[in-house]
C-alpha positions in Angstrom: 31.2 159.7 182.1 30.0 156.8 180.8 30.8 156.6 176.6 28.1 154.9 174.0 29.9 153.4 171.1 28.0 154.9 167.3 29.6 152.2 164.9 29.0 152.9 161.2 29.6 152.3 157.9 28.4 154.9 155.2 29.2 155.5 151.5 26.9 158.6 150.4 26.7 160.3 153.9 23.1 159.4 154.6 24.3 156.6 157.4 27.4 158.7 159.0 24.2 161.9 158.9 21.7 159.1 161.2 25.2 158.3 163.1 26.0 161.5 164.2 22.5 162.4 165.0 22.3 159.2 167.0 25.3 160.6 168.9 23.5 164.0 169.5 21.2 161.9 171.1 23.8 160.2 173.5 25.5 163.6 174.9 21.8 165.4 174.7 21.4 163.0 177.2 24.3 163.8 179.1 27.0 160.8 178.2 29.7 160.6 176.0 29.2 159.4 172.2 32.3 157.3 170.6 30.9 158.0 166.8 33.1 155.9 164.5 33.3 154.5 161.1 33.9 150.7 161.3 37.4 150.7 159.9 38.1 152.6 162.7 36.5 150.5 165.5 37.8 147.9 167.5 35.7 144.5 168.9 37.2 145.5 172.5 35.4 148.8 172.0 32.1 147.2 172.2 33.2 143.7 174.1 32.4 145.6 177.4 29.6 147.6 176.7 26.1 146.7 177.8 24.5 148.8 175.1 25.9 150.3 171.8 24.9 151.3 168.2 25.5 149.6 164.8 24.7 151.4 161.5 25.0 150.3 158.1 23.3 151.1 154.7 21.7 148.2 152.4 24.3 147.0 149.5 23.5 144.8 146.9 20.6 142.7 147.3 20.3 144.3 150.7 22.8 142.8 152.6 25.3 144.8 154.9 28.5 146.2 153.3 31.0 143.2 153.0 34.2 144.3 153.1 33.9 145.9 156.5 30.7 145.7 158.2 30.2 142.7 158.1 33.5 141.0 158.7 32.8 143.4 162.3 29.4 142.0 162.8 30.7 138.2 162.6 33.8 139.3 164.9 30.8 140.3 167.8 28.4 137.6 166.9 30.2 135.2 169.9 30.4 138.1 172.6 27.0 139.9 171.9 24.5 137.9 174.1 23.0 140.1 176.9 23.4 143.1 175.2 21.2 145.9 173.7 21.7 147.1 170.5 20.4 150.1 168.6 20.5 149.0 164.6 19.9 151.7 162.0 20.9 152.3 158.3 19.5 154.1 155.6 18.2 152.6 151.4 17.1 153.4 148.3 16.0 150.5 147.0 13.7 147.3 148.0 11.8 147.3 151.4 14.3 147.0 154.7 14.7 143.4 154.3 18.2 143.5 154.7 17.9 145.4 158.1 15.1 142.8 159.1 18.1 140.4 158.3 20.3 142.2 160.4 17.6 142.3 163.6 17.5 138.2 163.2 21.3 137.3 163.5 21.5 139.6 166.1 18.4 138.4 168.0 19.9 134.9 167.3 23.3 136.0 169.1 21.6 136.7 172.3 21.3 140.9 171.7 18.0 142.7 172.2 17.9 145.1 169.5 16.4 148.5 170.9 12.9 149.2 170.4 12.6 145.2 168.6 13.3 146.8 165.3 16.3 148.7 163.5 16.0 152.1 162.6 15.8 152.9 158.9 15.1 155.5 156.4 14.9 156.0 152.6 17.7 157.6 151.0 18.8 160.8 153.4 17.2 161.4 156.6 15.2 164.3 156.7 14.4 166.2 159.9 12.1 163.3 161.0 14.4 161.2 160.3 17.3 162.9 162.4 14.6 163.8 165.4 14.1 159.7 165.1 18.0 159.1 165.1 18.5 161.6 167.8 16.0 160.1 170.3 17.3 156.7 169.7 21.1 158.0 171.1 18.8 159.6 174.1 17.2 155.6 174.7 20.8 154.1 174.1 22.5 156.7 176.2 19.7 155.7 179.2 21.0 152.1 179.1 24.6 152.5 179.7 
């Protein structure tokens, strides 16, 4: 069975909620989900994968968590061209910009981010939100 990689980082719960909905997407669709908070994860994890899932919450003056979300998305910068990634992350503040950020350096690295754009919501996904998150694992989970 082919497995889908659901990297996150998450400090409230509302990211890890649109990560594990993202991987009742993958096995809906009949493959195996690998969901995983990014101190867990490992570059070789996604080094081979053709498609896989990054999710991270805005921080600060919306930029992706620093101590280890982002020192992950520089260690995959130099490998991820050719690939399709799924971005999502939830806010509470300000206007996605930090997600449109994300969706750049990505698109800069050679990825095609799924659907063009990341997935986001504000504050904790409601059951919009989750139905969004879960259909996104179901388009990743076609990919691989």
């Amino acid at each position: 069975m082919s497995k889908v990689e659901v990297i996150f980082w998450s400090q409230s719960g509302n990211t890890q909620a649109m990560a594990e909905a993202i991987g009742k997407g993958i096995t809906d669709a009949g493959k195996e989900a690998n969901v995983v908070f990014v101190s867990s994860a490992s570059v070789d994890d996604v080094k081979n994968a053709k498609a896989f899932a990054m999710g991270c919450p805005a921080m600060g003056a919306e930029v992706l968590e620093e101590s280890e979300m982002e020192p992950f998305v520089q260690d995959i910068e130099s490998f991820i061209n050719g690939k399709t990634i799924a971005l999502f992350g939830s806010y509470g503040w300000g206007d996605g910009q930090w997600m449109r950020d994300w969706e750049d350096r990505m698109t800069a690295a050679g990825a095609t981010v799924l659907n063009g754009e990341g997935l986001i919501c504000n504050e904790a996904p409601d059951a919009d939100a989750i139905a969004e998150c879960e259909e996104l694992g179901k388009q990743l989970a076609a990919l691989v």
